[in-house]
C-alpha positions in Angstrom: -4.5 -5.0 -27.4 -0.9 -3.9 -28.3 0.3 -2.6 -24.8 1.6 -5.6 -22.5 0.8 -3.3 -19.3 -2.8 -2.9 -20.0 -3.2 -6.9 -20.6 -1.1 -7.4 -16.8 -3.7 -5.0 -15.5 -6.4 -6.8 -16.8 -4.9 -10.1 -16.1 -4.4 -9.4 -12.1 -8.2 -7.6 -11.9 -9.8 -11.1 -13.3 -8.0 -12.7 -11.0 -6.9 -11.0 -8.3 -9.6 -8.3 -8.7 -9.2 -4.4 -7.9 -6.9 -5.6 -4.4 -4.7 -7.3 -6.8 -4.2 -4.3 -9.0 -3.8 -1.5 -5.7 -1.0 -4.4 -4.7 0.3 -4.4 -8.1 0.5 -0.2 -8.0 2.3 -0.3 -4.6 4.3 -3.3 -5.6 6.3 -1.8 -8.8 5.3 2.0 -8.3 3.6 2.2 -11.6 -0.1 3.6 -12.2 -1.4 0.3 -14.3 -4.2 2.5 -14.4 -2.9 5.4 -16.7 -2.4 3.1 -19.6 -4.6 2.3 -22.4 -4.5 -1.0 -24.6 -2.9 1.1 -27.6 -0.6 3.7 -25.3 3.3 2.2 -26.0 4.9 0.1 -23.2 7.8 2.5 -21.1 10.3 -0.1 -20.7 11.2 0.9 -17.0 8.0 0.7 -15.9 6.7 -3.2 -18.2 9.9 -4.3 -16.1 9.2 -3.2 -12.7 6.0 -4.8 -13.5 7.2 -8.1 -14.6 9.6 -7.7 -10.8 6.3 -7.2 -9.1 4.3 -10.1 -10.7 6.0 -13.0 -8.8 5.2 -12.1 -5.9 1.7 -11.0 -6.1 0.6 -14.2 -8.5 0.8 -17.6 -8.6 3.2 -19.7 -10.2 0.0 -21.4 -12.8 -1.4 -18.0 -13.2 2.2 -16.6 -13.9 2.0 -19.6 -16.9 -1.1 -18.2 -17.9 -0.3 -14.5 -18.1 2.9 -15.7 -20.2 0.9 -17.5 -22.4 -1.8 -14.7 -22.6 1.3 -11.9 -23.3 2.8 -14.0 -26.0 -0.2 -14.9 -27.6 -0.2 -11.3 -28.9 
């Protein structure tokens, strides 16, 4: 998987399940849903995403989503 969008989505719906990804939707304003693992990253909405992801995660799965993004 290419896009960095797709793997948050799947990310927060392991652990934070389908809740976790309406939160993340309202949080930052961007349909997670509409993206596909090889649809490019819009950088407006990857960063309102990043914004949103402290304060929906914790600070060990943060840790783990970085290592899971860089990973790739």
């Amino acid at each position: 998987m290419a896009n960095r969008i797709s793997r948050i989505t799947t990310f927060v719906e392991k652990h934070k399940l389908g809740f976790g990804v309406a939160r993340l939707i309202m949080m930052s304003g961007v349909n997670v849903r509409s993206f596909g693992p090889n649809d490019p990253d819009p950088p407006d909405a990857l960063r309102r995403l990043e914004q949103a992801l402290p304060q929906l995660l914790t600070i060990q799965e943060l840790k783990e989503l970085q290592k899971i993004l860089s990973e790739a």
